[in-house]
C-alpha positions in Angstrom: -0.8 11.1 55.3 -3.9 9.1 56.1 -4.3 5.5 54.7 -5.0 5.2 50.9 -5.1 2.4 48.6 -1.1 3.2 47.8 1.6 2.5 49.8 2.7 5.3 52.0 6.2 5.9 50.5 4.5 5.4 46.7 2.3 8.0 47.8 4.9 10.6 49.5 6.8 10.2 46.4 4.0 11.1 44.2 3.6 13.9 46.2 6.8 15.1 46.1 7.1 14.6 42.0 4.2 17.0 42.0 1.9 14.4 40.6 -1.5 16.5 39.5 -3.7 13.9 40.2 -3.1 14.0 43.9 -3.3 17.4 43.9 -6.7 18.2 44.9 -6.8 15.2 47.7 -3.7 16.3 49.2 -5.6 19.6 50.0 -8.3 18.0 51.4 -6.5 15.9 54.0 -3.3 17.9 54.7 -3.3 19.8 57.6 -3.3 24.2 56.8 0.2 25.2 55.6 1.9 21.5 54.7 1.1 22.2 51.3 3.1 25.2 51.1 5.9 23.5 53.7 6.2 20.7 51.1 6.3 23.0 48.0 9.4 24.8 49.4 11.3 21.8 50.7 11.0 20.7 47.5 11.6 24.3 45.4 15.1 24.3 47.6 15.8 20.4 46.8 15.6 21.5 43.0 17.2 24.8 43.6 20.9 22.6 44.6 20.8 19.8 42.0 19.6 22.0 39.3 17.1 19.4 38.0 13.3 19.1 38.9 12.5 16.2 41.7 10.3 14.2 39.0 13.4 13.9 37.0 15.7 12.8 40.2 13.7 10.5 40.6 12.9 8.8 37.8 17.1 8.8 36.7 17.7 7.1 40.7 15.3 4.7 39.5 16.5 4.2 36.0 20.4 3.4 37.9 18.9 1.1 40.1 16.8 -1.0 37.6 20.3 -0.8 35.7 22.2 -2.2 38.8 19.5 -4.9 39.4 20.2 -6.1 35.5 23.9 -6.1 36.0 23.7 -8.3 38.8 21.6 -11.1 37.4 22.4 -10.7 33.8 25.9 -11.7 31.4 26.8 -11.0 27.8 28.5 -12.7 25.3 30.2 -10.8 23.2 29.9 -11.5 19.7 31.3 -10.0 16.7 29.6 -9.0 14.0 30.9 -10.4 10.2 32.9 -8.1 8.8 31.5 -8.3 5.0 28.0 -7.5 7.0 29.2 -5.0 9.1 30.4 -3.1 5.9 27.3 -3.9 4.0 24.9 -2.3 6.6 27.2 0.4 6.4 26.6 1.0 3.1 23.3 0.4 2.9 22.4 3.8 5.1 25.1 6.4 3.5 23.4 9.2 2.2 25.3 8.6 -1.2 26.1 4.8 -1.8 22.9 4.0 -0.4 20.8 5.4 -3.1 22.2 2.8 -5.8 21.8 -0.3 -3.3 18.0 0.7 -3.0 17.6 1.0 -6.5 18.9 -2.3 -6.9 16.9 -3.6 -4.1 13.3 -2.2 -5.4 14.3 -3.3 -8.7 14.9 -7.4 -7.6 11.5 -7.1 -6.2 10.3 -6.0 -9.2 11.7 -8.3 -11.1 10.9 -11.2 -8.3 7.5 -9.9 -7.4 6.3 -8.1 -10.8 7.9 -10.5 -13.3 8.2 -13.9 -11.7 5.0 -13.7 -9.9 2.8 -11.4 -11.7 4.0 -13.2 -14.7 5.4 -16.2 -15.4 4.0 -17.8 -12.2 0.7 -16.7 -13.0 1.1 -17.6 -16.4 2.0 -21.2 -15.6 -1.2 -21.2 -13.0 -3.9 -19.3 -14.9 -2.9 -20.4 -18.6 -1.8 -24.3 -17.8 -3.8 -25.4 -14.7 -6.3 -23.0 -14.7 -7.5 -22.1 -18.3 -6.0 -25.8 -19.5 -8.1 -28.0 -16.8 -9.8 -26.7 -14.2 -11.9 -24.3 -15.7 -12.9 -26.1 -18.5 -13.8 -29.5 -16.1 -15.9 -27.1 -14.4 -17.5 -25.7 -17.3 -18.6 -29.4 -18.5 -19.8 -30.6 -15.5 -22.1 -27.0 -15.4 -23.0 -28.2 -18.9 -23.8 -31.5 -18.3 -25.6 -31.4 -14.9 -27.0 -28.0 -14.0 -30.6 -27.0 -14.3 -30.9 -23.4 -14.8 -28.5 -21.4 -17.5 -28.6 -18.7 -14.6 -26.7 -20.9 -12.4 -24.4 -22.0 -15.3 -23.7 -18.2 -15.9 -23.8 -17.6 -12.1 -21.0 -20.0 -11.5 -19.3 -20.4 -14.7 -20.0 -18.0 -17.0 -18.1 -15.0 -18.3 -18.5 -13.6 -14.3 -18.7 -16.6 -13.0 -17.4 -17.2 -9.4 -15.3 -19.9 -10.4 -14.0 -18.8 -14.0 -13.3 -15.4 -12.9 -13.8 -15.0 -9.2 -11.7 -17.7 -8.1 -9.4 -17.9 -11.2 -8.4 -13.7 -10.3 -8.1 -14.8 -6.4 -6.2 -18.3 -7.0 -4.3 -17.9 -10.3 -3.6 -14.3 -10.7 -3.6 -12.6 -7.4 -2.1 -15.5 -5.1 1.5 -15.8 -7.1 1.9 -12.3 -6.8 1.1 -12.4 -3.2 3.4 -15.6 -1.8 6.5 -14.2 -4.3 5.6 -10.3 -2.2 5.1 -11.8 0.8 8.5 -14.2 0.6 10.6 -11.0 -0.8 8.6 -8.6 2.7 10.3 -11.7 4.8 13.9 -11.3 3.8 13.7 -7.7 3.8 12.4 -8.0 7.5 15.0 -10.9 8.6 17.6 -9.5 7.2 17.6 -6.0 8.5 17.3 -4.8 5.2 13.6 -3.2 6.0 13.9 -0.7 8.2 17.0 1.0 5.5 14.8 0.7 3.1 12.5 3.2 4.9 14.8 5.1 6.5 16.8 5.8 2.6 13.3 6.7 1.5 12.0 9.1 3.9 12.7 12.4 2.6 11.3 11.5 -0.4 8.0 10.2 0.9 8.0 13.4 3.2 6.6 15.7 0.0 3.9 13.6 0.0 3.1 13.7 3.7 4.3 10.1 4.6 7.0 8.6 5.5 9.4 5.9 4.5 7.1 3.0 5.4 5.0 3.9 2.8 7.4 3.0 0.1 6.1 -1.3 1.0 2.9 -0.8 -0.2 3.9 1.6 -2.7 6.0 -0.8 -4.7 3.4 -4.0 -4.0 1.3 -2.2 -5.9 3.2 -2.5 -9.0 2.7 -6.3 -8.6 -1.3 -6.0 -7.4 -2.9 -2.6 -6.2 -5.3 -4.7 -4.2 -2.7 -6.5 -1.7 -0.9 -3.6 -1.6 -4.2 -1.7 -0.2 -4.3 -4.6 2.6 -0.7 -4.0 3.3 -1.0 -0.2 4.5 -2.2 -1.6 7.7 1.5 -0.9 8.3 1.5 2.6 8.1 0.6 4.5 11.7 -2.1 6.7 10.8 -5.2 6.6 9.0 -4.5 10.1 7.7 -1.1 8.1 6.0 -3.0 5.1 5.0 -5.6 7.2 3.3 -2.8 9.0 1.0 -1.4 5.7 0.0 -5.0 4.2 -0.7 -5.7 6.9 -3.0 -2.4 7.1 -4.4 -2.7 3.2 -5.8 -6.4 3.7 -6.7 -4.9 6.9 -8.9 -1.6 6.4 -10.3 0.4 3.2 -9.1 -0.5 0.6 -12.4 -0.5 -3.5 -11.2 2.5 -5.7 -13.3 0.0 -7.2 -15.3 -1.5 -3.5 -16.5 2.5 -2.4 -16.6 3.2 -5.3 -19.1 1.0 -4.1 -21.5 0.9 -0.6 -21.1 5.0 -0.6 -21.6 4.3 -3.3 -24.4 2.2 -0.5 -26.3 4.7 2.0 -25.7 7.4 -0.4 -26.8 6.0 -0.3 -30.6 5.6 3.8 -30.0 8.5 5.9 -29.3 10.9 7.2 -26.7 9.0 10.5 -26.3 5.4 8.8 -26.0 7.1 6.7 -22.7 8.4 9.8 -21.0 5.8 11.8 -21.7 3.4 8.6 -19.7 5.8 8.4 -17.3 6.3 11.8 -16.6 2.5 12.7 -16.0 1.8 9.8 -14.2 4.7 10.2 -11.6 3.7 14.1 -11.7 0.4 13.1 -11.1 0.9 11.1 -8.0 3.4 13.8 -6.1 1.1 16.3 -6.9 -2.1 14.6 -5.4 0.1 13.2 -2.8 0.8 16.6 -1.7 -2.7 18.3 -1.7 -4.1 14.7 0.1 -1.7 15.6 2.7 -2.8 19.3 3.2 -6.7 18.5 2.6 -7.0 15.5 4.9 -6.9 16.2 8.6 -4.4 14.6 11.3 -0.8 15.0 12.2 2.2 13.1 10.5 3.4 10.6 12.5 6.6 10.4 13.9 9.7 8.1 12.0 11.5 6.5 14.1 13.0 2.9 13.3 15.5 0.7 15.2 18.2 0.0 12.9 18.8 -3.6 13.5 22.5 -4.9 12.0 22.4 -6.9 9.0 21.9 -10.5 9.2 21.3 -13.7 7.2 17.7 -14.0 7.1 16.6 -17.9 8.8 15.0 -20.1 6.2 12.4 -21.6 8.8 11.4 -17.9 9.5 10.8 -17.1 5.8 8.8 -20.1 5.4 6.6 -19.6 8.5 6.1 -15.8 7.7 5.5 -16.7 4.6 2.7 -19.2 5.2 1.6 -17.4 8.0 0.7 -14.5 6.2 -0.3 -16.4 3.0 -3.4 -18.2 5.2 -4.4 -14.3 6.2 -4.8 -13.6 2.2 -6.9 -16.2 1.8 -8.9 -15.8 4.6 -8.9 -12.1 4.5 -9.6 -11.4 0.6 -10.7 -14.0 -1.5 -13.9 -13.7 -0.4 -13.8 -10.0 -1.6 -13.2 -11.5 -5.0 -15.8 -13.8 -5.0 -18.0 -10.5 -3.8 -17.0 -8.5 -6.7 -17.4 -11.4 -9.2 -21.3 -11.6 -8.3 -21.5 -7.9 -8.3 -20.3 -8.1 -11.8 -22.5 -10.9 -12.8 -25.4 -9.2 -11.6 -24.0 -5.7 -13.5 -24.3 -7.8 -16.7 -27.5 -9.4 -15.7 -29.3 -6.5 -15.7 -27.7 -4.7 -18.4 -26.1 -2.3 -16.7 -22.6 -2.3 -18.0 -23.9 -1.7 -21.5 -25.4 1.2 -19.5 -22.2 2.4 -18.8 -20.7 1.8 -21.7 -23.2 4.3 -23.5 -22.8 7.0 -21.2 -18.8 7.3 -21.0 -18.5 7.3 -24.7 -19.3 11.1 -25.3 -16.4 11.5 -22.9 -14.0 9.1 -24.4 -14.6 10.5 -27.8 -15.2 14.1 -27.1 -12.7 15.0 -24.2 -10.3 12.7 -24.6 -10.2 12.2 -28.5 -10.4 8.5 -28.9 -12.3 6.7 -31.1 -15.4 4.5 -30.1 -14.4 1.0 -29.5 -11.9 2.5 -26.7 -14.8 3.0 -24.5 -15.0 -0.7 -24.2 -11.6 -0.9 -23.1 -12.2 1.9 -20.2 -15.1 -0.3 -19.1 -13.0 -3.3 -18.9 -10.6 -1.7 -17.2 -12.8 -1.3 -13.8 -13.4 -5.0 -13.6 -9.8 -5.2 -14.2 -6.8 -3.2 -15.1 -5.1 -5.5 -17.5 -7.9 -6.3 -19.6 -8.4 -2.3 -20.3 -4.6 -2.1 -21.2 -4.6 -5.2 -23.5 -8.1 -3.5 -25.3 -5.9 -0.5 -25.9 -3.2 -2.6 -27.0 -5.9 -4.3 -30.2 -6.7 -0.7 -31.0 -3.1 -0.1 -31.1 -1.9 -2.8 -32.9 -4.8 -3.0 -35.4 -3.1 1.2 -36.3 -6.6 2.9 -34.9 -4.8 4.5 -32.4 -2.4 7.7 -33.6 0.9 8.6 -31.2 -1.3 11.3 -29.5 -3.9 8.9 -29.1 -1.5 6.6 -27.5 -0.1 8.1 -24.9 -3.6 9.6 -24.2 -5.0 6.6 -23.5 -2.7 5.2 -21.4 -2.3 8.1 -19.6 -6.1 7.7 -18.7 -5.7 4.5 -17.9 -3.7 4.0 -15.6 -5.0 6.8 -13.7 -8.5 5.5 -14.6 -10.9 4.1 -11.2 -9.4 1.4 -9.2 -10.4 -2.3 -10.3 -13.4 -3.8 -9.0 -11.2 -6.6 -6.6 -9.1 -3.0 -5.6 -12.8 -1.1 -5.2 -13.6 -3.7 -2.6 -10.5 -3.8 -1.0 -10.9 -0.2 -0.4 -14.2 -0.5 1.3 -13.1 -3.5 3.9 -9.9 -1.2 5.0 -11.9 2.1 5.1 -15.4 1.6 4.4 -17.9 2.5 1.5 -18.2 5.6 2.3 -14.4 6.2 1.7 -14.2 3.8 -1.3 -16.8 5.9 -3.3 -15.7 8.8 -2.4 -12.1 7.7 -3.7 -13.9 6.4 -7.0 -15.7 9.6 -7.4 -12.4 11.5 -7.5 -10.5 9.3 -9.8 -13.2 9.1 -12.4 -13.6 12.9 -13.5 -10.0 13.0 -12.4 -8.2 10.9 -14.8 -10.9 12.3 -17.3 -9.5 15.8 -16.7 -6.0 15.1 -17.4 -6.5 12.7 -20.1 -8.6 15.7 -21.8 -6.0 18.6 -20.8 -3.1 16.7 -22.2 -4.7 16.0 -25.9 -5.6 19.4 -25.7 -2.2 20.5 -25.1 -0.3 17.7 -27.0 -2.8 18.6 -29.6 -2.3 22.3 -29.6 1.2 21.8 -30.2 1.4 19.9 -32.8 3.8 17.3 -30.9 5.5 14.7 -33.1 5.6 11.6 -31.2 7.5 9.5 -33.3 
C-alpha cells in the first residue's frame, strides 16, 4: 500500500474488514488483480471460522481490551442488602409489581399533588402572598405611581406582580421543588427506571414508552412543568403526544381539587362517567397522534440499576440544581403571559371572547350563560374555570347532566395560558396553535356529543 494518512497495519485491516469507504481508493492504487487476490484470502479465512473477518476482529479486540482491564483493574466484592435485594425484586415482577407502582404514583400524588399543589401553596399564596406581599405592593402602587395604567400594569387584576409573579412564585414553585425532590429519590434510588420499565406496555397503545409516564403524572400537579419535563423523552414525535395529551386531558391538582370537589356533592355515576371519558379520551387521541404524526418509536431500553438508599446531599443538590433551571427557564414565560393578558383586558378583547363562545356553551353544550365566564377563565387558568363551575354548582344552577357536562369540557378545554406558552418555547408557535386549535372545537365536540347522548337517554345521575 502506498503511504496514507493511516497507519499501514490500521489501514490493511480496514481493508481486510471490507471497510466501504476504502473501497474505491484501494482500486485506484492496487496493482490489477490484488483486489480479487485479497477478496479470496479473505472469502477462505471466513469460509474456516465460520464468522465474517469484521466480526473476528472486532471480538480479538474486544478480549484484548478485556485482558488489558484485568490486568490493571480489582474488585471488591460487595453484597447487596438482602431486604433491597428482595425489594428490587419485587418491584419488576410482572404481578407484585403492579401494586408497588400504584403505591408509588399514588405517594407522589399525595406528596407532589396534595402537599405541594396544596397545602404548600396555600401557606405561600394565601399567608405570604395574598396576606403581605401583595397587598405592600398594591399600597406602594397606590401611593406613589403616576399613571393608573402602570398601577393596573403591575398590580392590577393582571398585574405582573399580583398574578404573574404570585402564579410563578406561590403556586407553580411548591409544586415544582416537592416534583422535583420526589424525581430525585426515584432516580437515586433505582426506583426510576422500574417505574418505566412496569409501565411500558401500557404507554405502548399510545405510541410511547414507559418514560412518558414522568411527565404524565407531573401534570397532575402543573401541566406546565410537566410540558418542560418531556425533554426526557427521545423523540420529538413522543414529546409531541405527551404535549398534546396534557394540553387535552391530564387536569393540574389545583383544577382536580375542585373538579373532584363538585363531583363529591354529585354522585358516584356523575364521577365515573368524568372519569371514564376523560381517560377514554386521552388513549384514544394518544393512539391516532401516534398514527397521524410522522417518525419511528424509539427504542426502550433501560439499565436496571439495583436498589439503593438515595444520598441526602444528592437530593439536595438535584433538587436545587434543577429548581435554579425553573426559575430561570419559566418564570419569565409567566410574566409573558401575564402582560398578554393585561393587554387582552386592555383592549377589550376578552369580553370579545366571552360573547362569541356563549352560543356554543349554551347551544351545544347545554349550559346556562354565566358558565361561559367560567370557560373563559379557565384559559388564563385551569382552576379558576373549575372553581366558576363549582359557584354555579353550588348556588343549584347546574343539573346532574349539566355537571358532568361541564367538567367534562373542562378539563379537556385549551391548555392555560402559563401551559400555552410553555408549549410554544418547547415546540414553537406554530405547534402551540396548532395544539390550541385542536383542543378548542375538540373538547366542544365531546362536551356536545355527550349531553346529547346523556340527554337522549334520559340518564339519572343521582
Amino acid at each position: 500500500l502506498p503511504p496514507a494518512s493511516m497507519a499501514p497495519r490500521a489501514l490493511a485491516l480496514a481493508a481486510v474488514g471490507r471497510d466501504e469507504t476504502l473501497a474505491g481508493w484501494l482500486k485506484d492504487v492496487l496493482p490489477p488483480g490484488a483486489l480479487d487476490l485479497l477478496e479470496e484470502t479473505v472469502q477462505g479465512r471466513e469460509a474456516r471460522s465460520g464468522a465474517s473477518m469484521a466480526f473476528t476482529m472486532q471480538r480479538r479486540r474486544l478480549a484484548a481490551a478485556e485482558e488489558l482491564s484485568r490486568q490493571v483493574t480489582s474488585k471488591a466484592k460487595k453484597q447487596d442488602s438482602g431486604l433491597l435485594a428482595a425489594m428490587g425484586a419485587f418491584t419488576m415482577h410482572p404481578i407484585w409489581g403492579l401494586p408497588i407502582v400504584a403505591a408509588v404514583l399514588y405517594t407522589i400524588y399525595l406528596f407532589v399533588g396534595v402537599f405541594g399543589a396544596q397545602t404548600a401553596v396555600g401557606w405561600i399564596e394565601n399567608g405570604l402572598f395574598a396576606g403581605f406581599i401583595n397587598p405592600w405592593v398594591t399600597a406602594l402602587f397606590d401611593r406613589w405611581s403616576p399613571f393608573a395604567w402602570l398601577t393596573a400594569l403591575f398590580v392590577g387584576p393582571y398585574g405582573l406582580l399580583t398574578m404573574g409573579m404570585t402564579y410563578a412564585i406561590a403556586i407553580v414553585l411548591p409544586i415544582v421543588v416537592t416534583f422535583f425532590f420526589a424525581f430525585a429519590v426515584m432516580e437515586d434510588s433505582g426506583y426510576l427506571p422500574r417505574l418505566a420499565v412496569m409501565l411500558n406496555r401500557c404507554f405502548r397503545v399510545m405510541g410511547l414508552n414507559g418514560r412518558a409516564v414522568l411527565p404524565m403524572v407531573l401534570g397532575l400537579g402543573c401541566d406546565t412543568m410537566a410540558t418542560l419535563t418531556t425533554r426526557i423523552l427521545s423523540t420529538r414525535k413522543e414529546r409531541m403526544i405527551v404535549i398534546v395529551l396534557l394540553a387535552l386531558g391530564v387536569p393540574c391538582s389545583a383544577q382536580l381539587g375542585v373538579v373532584l370537589g363538585i363531583l363529591a356533592g354529585a354522585s358516584w355515576k356523575a364521577a365515573a362517567i368524568w372519569g371514564g371519558v376523560v381517560c377514554g379520551v386521552i388513549v384514544v387521541v394518544g393512539w391516532l397522534t401516534s398514527k397521524i404524526l410522522p417518525g419511528p418509536r424509539s427504542e426502550f431500553i433501560m439499565e436496571i440499576p439495583p436498589l439503593r438508599m438515595p444520598s441526602p446531599l444528592n437530593l439536595a443538590r438535584k433538587t436545587i440544581a434543577r429548581v435554579e433551571w425553573y426559575l430561570k427557564e419559566a418564570v419569565p414565560l409567566f410574566l409573558l403571559g401575564t402582560l398578554f393578558l393585561f393587554i387582552a383586558d386592555r383592549i377589550r378583547a376578552l369580553q370579545v371572547m366571552e360573547r362569541v363562545m356563549e352560543p356554543l356553551v349554551t347551544g351545544l353544550l347545554g349550559l346556562p350563560p354565566a358558565a361561559t365566564e367560567a370557560f373563559i377563565i379557565g384559559f388564563l387558568r385551569r382552576d379558576f374555570g373549575a372553581a366558576g363551575l363549582y359557584r354555579l354548582s353550588a348556588e343549584g344552577r347546574l343539573d346532574a347532566v349539566q355537571i358532568v357536562v361541564s367538567l367534562v369540557t373542562i378539563t379537556l378545554f385549551i391548555p392555560c395560558i402559563a401551559n400555552f406558552f410553555m408549549i410554544v418555547k418547547e415546540m414553537g408557535m406554530r405547534v402551540a396553535l396548532a395544539v390550541a386549535a385542536f383542543i378548542f372545537p375538540f373538547a366542544i365536540l365531546v362536551g356536545a356529543i355527550l349531553n346529547f347522548i346523556l340527554r337522549s337517554a334520559g340518564a339519572v345521575l343521582t
